[in-house]
C-alpha positions, -999 to +999 in steps of 0.1 A: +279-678+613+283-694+578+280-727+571+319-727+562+328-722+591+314-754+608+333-773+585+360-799+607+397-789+596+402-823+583+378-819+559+397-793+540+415-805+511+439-778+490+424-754+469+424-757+433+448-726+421+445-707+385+470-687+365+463-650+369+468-621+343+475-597+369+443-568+356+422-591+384+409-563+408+405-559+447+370-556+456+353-548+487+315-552+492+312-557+459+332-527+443+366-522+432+390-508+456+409-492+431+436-517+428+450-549+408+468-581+410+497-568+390+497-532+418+502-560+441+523-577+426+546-545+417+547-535+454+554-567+469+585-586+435+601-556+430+631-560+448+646-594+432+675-596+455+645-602+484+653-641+497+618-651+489+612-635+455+646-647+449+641-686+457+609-684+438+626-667+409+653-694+405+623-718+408+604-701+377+638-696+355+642-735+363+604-744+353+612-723+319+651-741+315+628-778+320+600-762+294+573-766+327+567-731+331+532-728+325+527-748+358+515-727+389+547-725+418+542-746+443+548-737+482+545-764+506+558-797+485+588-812+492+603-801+459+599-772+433+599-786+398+577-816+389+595-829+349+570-845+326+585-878+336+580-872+372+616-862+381+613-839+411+637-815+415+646-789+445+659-754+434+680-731+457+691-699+451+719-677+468+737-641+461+767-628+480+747-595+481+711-584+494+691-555+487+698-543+520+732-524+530+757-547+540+799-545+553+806-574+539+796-602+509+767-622+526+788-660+532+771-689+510+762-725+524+733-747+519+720-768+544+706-803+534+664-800+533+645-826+554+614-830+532+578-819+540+546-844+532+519-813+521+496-845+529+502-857+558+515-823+575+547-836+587+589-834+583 
């Protein structure tokens, strides 16, 4: 086994993210697999209506509206939006319609968020 792996889970801290252009390509043993970021990323955000790609486009039209959008999204925080003066801000999003067929508009509510510590692992 490799080293790595003996590593104790507490020992992990977060990884240090990048932005990516998107030409980046798959590789396996050491070759390309025929395939980039941006194929990925065209098969999986296509459909905008999706909830996920939804919530985390309302999260990057707010980062533009707040002039933060050169930031990398964030999953696991508490919040969405980090302002330069430390304002932290939660986005939502919502649609009365999905991608998928429905008989009726979907019903809108929010329910209040109980916030997650990314450092400590708890609600």
């Amino acid at each position: 086994m490799r080293d790595e792996l003996h590593i104790k889970s507490q020992d992990l801290c977060a990884l240090e993210i990048s932005h990516k252009s998107g030409s980046e390509s798959f590789v396996s043993q050491g070759k390309s697999i025929g395939s980039t970021l941006l194929d990925f990323w065209q098969w999986f955000t296509s459909d905008l209506l999706n909830n996920t790609t939804r919530g985390k486009l309302a999260e990057f039209i707010a980062a533009n509206a707040l002039g933060i959008a050169g930031t990398i999204g964030q999953n696991w925080d508490s919040y969405d939006q980090v302002t330069s003066a430390g304002t932290t801000i939660e986005v939502k999003a919502v649609a009365f319609i999905q991608s998928w067929g429905q008989k009726k508009w979907s019903k809108i509510h929010f329910v209040q968020k109980i916030p997650y510590d990314k450092f400590t692992h708890f609600y």
